[in-house]
GUMI-435319 format. One line per field, with one value per residue (C-alpha): x, y, z; residue number from 1; chain. Coordinates in steps of 0.5 Angstrom, whole numbers. Layout:
east <- c(X; ...)
north <- c(Y; ...)
up <- c(Z; ...)
resi <- c(NUM; ...)
chain <- c(A; ...)
END
This chain:
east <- c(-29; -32; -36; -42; -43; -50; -52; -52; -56; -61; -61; -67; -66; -64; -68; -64; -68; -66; -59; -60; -62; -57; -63; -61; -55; -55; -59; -53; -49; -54; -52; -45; -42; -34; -34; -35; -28; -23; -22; -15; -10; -9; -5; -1; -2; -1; 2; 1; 7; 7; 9; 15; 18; 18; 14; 9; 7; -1; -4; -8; -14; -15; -22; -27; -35; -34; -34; -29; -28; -20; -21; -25; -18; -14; -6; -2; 4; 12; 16; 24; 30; 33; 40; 41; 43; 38; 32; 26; 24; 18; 15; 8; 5; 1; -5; -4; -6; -13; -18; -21; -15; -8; -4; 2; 7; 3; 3; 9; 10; 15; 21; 23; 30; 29; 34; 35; 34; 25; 25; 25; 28; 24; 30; 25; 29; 35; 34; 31; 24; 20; 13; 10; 3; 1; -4; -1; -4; 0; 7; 11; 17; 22; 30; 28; 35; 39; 44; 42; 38; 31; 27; 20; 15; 9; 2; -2; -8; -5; 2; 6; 12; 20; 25; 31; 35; 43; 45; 48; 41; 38; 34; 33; 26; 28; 21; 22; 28; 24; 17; 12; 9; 3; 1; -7; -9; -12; -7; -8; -5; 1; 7; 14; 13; 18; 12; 17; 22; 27; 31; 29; 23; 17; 11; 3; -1; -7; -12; -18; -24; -23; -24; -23; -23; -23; -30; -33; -40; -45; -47; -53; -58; -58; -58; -54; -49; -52; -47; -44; -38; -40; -42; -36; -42; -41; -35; -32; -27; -20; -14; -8; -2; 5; 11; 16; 23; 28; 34; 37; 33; 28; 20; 17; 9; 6; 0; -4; 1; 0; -7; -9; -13; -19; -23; -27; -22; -25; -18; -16; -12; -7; -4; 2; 2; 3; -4; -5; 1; 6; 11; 9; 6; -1; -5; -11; -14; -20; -25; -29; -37; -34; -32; -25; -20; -16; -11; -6; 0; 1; 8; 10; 9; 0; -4; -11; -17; -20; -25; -32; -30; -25; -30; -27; -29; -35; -40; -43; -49; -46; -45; -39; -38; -33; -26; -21; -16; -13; -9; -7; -4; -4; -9; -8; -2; -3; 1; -6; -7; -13; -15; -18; -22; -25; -31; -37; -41; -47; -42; -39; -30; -30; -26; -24; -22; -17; -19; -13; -16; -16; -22; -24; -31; -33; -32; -33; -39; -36; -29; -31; -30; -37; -41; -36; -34; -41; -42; -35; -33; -25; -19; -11; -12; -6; -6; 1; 2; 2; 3; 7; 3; 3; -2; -4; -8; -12; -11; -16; -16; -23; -26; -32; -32; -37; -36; -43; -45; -49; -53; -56; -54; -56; -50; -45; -40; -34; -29; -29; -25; -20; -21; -17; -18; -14; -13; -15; -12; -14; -17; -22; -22; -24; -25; -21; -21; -24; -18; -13; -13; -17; -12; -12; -19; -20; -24; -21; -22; -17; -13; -6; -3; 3; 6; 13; 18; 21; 25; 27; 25; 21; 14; 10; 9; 5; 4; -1; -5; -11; -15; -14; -11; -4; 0; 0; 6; 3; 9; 7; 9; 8; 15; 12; 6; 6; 1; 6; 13; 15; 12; 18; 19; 24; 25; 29; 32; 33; 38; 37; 43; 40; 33; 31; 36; 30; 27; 20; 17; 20; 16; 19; 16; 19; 19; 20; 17; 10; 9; 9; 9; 8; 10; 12; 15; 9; 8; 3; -2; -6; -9; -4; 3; 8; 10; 16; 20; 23; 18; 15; 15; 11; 13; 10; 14; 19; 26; 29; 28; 29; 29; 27; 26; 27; 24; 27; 24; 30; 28; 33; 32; 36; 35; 38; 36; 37; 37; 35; 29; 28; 33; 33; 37; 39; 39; 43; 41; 46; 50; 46; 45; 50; 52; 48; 47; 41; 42; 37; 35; 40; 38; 36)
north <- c(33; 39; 39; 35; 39; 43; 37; 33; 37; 36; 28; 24; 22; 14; 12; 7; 2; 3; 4; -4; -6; -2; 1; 6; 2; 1; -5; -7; -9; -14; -18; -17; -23; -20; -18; -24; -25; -29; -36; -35; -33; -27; -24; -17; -13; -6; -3; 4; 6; 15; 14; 9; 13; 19; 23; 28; 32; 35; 38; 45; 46; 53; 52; 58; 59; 62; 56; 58; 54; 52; 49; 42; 41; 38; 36; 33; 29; 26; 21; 23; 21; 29; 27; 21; 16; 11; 12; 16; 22; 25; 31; 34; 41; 46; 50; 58; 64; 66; 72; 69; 64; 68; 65; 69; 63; 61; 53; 50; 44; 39; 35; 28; 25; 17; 15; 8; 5; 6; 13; 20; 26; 33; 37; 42; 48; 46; 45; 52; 51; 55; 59; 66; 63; 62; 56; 51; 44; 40; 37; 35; 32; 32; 34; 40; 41; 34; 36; 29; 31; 32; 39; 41; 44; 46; 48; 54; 58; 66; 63; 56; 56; 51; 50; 47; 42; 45; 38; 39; 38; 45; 47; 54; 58; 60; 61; 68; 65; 59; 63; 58; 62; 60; 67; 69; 61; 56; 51; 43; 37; 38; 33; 33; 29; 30; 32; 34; 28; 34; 31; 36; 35; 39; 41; 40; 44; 44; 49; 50; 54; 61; 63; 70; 69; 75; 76; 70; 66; 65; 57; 53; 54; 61; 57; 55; 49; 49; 53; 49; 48; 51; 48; 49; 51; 58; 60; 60; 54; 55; 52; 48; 51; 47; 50; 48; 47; 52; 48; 54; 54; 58; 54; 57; 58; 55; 52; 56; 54; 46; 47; 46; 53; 50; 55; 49; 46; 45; 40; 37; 30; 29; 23; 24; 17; 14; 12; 9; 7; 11; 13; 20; 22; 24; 28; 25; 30; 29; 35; 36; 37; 37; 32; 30; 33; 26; 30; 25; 28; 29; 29; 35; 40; 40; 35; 34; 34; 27; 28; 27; 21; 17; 13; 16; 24; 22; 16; 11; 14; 20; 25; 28; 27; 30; 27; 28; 23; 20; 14; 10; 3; -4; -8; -14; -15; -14; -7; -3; 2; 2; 10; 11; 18; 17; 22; 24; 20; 17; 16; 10; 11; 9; 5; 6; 0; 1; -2; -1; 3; 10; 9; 7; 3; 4; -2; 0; -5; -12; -10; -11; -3; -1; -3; -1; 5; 8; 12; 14; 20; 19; 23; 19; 12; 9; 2; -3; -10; -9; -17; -19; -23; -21; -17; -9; -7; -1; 3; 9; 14; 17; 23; 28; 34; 37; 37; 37; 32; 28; 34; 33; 25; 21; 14; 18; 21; 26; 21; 14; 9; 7; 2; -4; -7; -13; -16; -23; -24; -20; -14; -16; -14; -16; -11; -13; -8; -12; -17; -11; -9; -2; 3; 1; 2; 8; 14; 20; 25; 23; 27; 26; 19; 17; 9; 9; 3; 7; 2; -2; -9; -10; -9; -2; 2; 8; 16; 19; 26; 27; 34; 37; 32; 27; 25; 17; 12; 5; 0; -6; -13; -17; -20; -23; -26; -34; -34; -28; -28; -33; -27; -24; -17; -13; -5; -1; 6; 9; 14; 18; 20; 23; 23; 26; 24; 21; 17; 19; 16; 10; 4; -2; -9; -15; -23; -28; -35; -35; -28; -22; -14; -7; -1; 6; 12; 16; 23; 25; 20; 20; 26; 32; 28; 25; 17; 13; 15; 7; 2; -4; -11; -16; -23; -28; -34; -33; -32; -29; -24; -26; -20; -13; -9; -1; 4; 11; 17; 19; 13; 8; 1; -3; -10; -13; -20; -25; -21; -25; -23; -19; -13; -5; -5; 1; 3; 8; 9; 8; 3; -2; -4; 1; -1; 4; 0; 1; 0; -4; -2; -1; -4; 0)
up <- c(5; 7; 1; 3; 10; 9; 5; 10; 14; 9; 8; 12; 19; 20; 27; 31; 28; 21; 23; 26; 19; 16; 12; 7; 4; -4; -6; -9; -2; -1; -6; -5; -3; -4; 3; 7; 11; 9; 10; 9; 16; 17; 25; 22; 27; 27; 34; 36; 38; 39; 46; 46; 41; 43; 39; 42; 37; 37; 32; 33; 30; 31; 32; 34; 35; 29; 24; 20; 13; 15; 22; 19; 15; 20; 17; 12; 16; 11; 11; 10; 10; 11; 14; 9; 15; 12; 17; 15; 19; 21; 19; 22; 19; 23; 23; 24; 26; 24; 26; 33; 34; 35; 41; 43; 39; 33; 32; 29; 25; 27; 25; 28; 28; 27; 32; 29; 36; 35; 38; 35; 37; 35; 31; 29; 32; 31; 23; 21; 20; 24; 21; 22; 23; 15; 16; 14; 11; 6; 4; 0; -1; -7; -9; -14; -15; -15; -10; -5; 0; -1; 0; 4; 0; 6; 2; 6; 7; 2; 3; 2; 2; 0; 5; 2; 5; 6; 7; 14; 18; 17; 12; 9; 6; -2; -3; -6; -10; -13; -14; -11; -6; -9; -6; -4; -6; -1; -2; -1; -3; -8; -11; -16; -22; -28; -33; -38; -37; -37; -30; -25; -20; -23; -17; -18; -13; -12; -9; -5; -5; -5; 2; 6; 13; 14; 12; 13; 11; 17; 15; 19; 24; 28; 35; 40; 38; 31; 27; 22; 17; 10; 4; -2; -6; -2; -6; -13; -15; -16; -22; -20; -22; -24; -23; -28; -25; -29; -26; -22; -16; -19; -23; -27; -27; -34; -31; -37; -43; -40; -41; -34; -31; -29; -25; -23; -18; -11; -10; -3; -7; -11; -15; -21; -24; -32; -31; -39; -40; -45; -40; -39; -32; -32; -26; -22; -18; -13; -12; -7; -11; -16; -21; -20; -26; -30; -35; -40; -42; -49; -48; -50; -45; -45; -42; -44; -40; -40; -34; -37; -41; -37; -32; -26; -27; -23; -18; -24; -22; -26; -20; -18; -9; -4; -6; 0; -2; -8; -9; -16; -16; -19; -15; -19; -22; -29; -29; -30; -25; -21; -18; -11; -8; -1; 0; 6; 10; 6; -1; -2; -3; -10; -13; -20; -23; -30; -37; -40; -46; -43; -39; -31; -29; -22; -19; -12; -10; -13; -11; -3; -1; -1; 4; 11; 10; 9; 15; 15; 13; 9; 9; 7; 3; 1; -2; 0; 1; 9; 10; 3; 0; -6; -7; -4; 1; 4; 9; 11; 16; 19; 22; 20; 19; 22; 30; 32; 27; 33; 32; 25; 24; 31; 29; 26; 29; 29; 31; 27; 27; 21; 16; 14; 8; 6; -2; -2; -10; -16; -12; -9; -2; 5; 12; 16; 21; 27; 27; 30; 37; 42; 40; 32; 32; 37; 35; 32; 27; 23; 16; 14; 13; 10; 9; 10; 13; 18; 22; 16; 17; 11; 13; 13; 18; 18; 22; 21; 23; 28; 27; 34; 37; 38; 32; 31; 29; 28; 27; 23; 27; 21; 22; 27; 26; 25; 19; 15; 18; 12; 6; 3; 2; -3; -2; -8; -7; -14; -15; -22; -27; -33; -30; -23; -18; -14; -20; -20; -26; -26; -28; -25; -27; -22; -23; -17; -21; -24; -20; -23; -20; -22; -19; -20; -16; -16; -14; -9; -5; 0; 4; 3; 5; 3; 2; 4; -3; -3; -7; -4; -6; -2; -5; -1; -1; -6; -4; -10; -14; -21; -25; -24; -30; -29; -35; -33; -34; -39; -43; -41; -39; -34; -32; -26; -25; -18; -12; -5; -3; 5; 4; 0; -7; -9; -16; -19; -26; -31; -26; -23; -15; -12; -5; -1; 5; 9; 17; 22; 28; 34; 40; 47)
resi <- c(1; 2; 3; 4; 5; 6; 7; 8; 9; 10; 11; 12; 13; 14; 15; 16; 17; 18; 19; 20; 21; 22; 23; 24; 25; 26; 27; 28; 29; 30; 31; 32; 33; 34; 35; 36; 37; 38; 39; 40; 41; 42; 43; 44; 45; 46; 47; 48; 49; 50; 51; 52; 53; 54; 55; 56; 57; 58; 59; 60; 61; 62; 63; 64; 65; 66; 67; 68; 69; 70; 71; 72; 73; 74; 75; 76; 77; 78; 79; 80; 81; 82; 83; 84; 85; 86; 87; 88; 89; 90; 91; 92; 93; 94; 95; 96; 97; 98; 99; 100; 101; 102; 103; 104; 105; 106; 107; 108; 109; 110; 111; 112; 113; 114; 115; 116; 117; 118; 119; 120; 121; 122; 123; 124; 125; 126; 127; 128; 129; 130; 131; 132; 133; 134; 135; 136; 137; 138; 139; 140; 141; 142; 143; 144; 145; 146; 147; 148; 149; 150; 151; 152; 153; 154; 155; 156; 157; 158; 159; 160; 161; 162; 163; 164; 165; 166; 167; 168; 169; 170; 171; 172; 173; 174; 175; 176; 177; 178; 179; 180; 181; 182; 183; 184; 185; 186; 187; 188; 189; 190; 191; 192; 193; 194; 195; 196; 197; 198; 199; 200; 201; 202; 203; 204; 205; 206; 207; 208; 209; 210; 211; 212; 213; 214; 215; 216; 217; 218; 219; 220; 221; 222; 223; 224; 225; 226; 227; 228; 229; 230; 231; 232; 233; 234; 235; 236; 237; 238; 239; 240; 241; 242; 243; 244; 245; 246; 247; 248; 249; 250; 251; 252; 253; 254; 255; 256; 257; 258; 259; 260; 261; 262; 263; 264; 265; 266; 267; 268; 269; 270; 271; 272; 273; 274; 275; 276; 277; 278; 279; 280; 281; 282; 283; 284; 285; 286; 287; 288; 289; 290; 291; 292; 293; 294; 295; 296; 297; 298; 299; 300; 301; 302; 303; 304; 305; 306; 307; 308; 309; 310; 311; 312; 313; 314; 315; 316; 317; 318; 319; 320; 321; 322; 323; 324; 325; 326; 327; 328; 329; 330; 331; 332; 333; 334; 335; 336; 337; 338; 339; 340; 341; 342; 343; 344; 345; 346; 347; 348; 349; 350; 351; 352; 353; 354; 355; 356; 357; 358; 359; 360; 361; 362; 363; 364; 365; 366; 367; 368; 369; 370; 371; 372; 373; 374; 375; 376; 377; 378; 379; 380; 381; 382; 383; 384; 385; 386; 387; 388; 389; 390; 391; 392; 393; 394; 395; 396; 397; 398; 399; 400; 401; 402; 403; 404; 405; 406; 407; 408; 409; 410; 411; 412; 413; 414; 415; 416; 417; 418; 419; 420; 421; 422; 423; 424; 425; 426; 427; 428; 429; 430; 431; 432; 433; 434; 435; 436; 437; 438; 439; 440; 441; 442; 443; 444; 445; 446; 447; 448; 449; 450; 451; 452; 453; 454; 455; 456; 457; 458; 459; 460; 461; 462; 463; 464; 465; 466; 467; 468; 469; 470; 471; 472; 473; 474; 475; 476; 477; 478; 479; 480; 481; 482; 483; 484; 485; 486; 487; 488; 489; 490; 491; 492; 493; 494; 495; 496; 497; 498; 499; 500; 501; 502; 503; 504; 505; 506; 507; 508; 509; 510; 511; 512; 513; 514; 515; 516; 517; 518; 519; 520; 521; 522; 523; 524; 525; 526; 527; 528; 529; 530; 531; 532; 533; 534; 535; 536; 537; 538; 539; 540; 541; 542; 543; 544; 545; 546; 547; 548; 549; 550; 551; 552; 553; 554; 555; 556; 557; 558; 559; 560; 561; 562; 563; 564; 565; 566; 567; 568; 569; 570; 571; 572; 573; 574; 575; 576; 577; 578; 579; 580; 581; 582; 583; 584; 585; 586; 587; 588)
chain <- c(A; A; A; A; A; A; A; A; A; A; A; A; A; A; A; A; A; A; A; A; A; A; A; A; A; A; A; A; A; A; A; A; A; A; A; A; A; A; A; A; A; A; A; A; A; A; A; A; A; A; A; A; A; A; A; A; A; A; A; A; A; A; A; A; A; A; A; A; A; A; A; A; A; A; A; A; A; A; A; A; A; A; A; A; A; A; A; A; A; A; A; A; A; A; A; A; A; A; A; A; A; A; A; A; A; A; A; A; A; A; A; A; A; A; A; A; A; A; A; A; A; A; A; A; A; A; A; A; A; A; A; A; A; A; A; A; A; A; A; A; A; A; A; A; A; A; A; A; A; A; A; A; A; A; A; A; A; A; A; A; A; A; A; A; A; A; A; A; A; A; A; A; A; A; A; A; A; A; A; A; A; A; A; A; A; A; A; A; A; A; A; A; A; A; A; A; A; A; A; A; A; A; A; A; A; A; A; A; A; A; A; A; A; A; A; A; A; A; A; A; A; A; A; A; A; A; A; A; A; A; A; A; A; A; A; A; A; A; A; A; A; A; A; A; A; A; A; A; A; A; A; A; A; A; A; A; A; A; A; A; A; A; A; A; A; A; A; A; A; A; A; A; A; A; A; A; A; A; A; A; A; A; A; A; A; A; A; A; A; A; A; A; A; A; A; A; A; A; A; A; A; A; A; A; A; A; A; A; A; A; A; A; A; A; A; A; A; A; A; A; A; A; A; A; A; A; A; A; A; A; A; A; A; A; A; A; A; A; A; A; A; A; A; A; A; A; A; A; A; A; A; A; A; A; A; A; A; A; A; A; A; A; A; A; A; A; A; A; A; A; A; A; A; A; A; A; A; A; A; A; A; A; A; A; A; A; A; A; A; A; A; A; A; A; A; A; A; A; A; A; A; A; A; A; A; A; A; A; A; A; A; A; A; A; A; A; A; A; A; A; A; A; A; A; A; A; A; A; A; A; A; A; A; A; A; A; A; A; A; A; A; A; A; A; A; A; A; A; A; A; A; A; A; A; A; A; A; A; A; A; A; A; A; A; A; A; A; A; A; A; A; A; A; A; A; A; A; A; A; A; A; A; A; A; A; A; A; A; A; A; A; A; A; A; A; A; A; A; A; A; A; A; A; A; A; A; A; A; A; A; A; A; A; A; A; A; A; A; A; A; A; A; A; A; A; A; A; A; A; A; A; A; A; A; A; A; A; A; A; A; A; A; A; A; A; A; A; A; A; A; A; A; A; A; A; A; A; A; A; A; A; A; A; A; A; A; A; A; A; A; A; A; A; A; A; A; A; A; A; A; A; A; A; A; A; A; A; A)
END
């Protein structure tokens, strides 16, 4: 992210001419063939549709002529069901005060009641949260005490804070109580996972550079219009810190105990995932200059530090680069799990891919997600199966840091357009971006997004956060697309008993015919926001699930066989699908 700002300012100028033939590129996009289009039909479109569902939330940027470090970040966005009807919910962080941005009101994140009828109604006020002017900039979303109703936990600048969801619509702040205020840190991206597999949601945060506002460092040229964002290099590094969860509304900090203090962080994206395989989750973290952090789990309260040998602590040329998102998935249907950082302008977002021997190869160039992207600067990723063929998809939200950009680079921009890759079989990508319409492909400086279903129809749809600008909800119209509609889908809810109520670490395992496919219920993703808790499954064209194998994280395993393709299942650890019905939308 912010990492590379100054040493953009050092990179040599590309005339027109250059920028025409794609001068500057690597050697090796001239010899990939993967990124040709597809000869396959392709007609999902993703719809913006902020304005007919009532959603007008905009994001402050708190921007000041005096350049300071958090205004560049913009914000994560969630989904969550808070009420329990069925249909997820929006929730939209803010920035805050800070010392030459102090409004009589400080800015206020938003939630929004999905009406189940395609619109939204801000509940903010009425549900009980409301912010003292902490600048805000993650969220994440989690049952820490098992009672039903998932909790907010928002990370800050000096402060984060949990809300506890009361379960009759309104939320309280027990930040004290729980100690996770994670206080004097520059919180980002954070994420609940069971680490120790003991039954209750545990949180990962991770933290920024050490950053005083109120002291803060001049960067770029003493002239008009030229001042610039800071390098990371001008401040010292910060640890993540896990929260352990001690069962009576109260964690515990054991970062130190589990072997994860490293002053080395620089973090803005988190992943919580069983990346090897042993049904322990493991921690991905993307640093921004620095290498990312890979910690396994030893399975007894400790991770390991496998960085500098996994593969994916740094780019194949062996340099650490500005990672701002981070996802893990299995591309390939072979139950491994491939990882993704997104980064800067002029570095390629990278593409791990997962040997299934401890170690990652950078497989970036002939996966097709090179080429692209080059000149964009990447915030929330998110791989899932957008048209349900099968096989997961990208999706990359755009938007540099530097608002005067122009300035140092003529051809790069402040506000970009996203991209949208599609997984034409064994993870290998295509970009389809150019198949999507005006407000799809729109430049704006984008930051936070999170994939979720929101009208329950078996295709994803996505909200994503804008820095300084209108949130966005895009809905996926797929459903209705000659070349897609008769892909099949399958969501699952599960539902912990001895686990943690909402699952997380689970390994699910599906079987339609000939076609398997591998999930997990991960924490974390994307760019410092919160995904739709519910597991997708793109089918294709079967029409029955033959068996789906859940592995808890209690280590109990349950197989459910013949479940009929395009509904939610909910899976109730012990018990089997549980008749929770999830409801259609209402019509107007």
């Amino acid at each position: 992210m912010t990492g590379m700002a100054l040493a953009l300012l050092v990179l040599p100028l590309q005339n027109s001419a250059q920028q025409k033939k794609g001068a500057g590129l690597p050697k090796a996009f001239a010899e990939n063939s993967s990124e040709k289009p597809s000869a396959n039909p392709f007609n999902v479109q993703f719809r913006d549709v902020t304005k007919a569902a009532a959603i007008r939330f905009r994001h402050e940027r708190a921007a000041s002529d005096q350049k300071l470090y958090t205004e560049t970040m913009g914000a994560g966005v969630a989904w969550i069901d808070y009420n329990q009807d069925g249909f997820l919910d929006a929730f939209f962080v803010n920035s805050g005060y800070t010392p030459y941005f102090h409004p009589d009101k400080p800015p206020q994140p938003a939630l929004y009641r999905n009406n189940g009828d395609g619109t939204f109604t801000d509940v903010t006020e009425q549900a009980g949260i409301h912010t003292d002017g902490t600048f805000f900039f993650g969220v994440a979303v989690g049952d820490f005490d098992n009672d039903g109703y998932p909790d907010i936990y928002m990370t800050g600048y000096r402060h984060s804070v949990i809300y506890h969801n009361n379960g009759d619509g309104t939320f309280t702040d027990v930040t004290a109580k729980a100690g996770v205020g994670n206080d004097g840190a520059w919180a980002t991206a954070a994420g609940w996972f069971d680490y120790d597999r003991d039954g209750k949601l545990d949180l990962l945060v991770t933290n920024y550079v050490q950053f005083d506002e109120d002291h803060p460092v001049s960067c770029g040229e003493n002239k008009p219009g030229f001042r610039a964002y800071c390098h990371p290099d001008s401040f010292p590094g910060n640890s993540p810190r896990l929260f352990h969860n001690n069962g009576d509304g109260t964690f515990t900090d054991v970062t130190k105990k589990a072997g994860l203090l490293n002053m080395d962080g620089k973090s803005l994206a988190v992943v919580l995932a069983d990346l090897n395989n042993d049904g322990w989750p493991d921690i991905f973290i993307a640093n921004d200059t620095q290498r990312n952090f890979l910690y396994l789990n030893n399975g007894d309260g400790t991770f390991r530090d496998v960085s500098y040998t996994s593969g994916a602590g740094f780019s194949e040329d062996g340099k650490p680069e500005a990672g701002m998102s981070a996802d893990a998935a299995d591309v390939r249907n072979n139950g491994l799990y491939d990882l993704y950082v997104s980064h800067l302008d002029f570095e390629l977002n990278r593409f791990y891919r997962n040997n299934g021997d401890g170690t990652f190869s950078d497989a970036t160039i002939p996966s097709g997600l090179g080429r692209t992207n080059y000149r964009n600067s990447s915030f929330g990723a998110r791989f899932f199966d957008f048209d349900n063929d099968g096989w997961r998809d990208l999706l990359v939200t755009n938007g540099h840091i530097l608002d005067n950009i122009a300035l140092y680079h003529p051809g790069v921009t402040y506000a970009e357009e996203r991209k949208l890759y599609r997984n034409l079989g064994n993870g290998k990508f295509t970009d389809v971006t150019s198949t999507q319409d005006a407000a799809f492909r729109e430049p704006l400086v984008g930051r936070g997004m999170a994939v979720g279903d929101y009208d329950n129809d078996g295709w994803l749809d996505f909200l994503v956060s804008n820095n300084g600008e209108d949130a966005q909800l895009f809905r996926n119209e797929g459903g209705s697309a000659a070349a897609a509609r008769n892909n099949r889908w399958l969501g699952v809810h599960l539902i912990g008993t001895k686990s943690n109520r909402d699952g997380v670490g689970a390994a699910l395992k599906l079987t339609a015919g000939d076609f398997v496919s591998y999930d997990q219920a991960k924490g974390g993703m994307s760019y410092c926001s919160a995904q739709d808790p519910r597991i997708h499954f793109g089918l294709g064209m079967h029409t029955k699930v033959d068996t789906l194998e859940i592995t808890w994280p209690s280590g109990a395993r349950e197989v459910v066989k013949n479940i009929p393709a395009d509904q939610f299942v909910t899976i109730e650890e012990g018990k089997g699908v549980t008749p929770y019905h999830y409801p259609t939308f209402r019509k107007h």
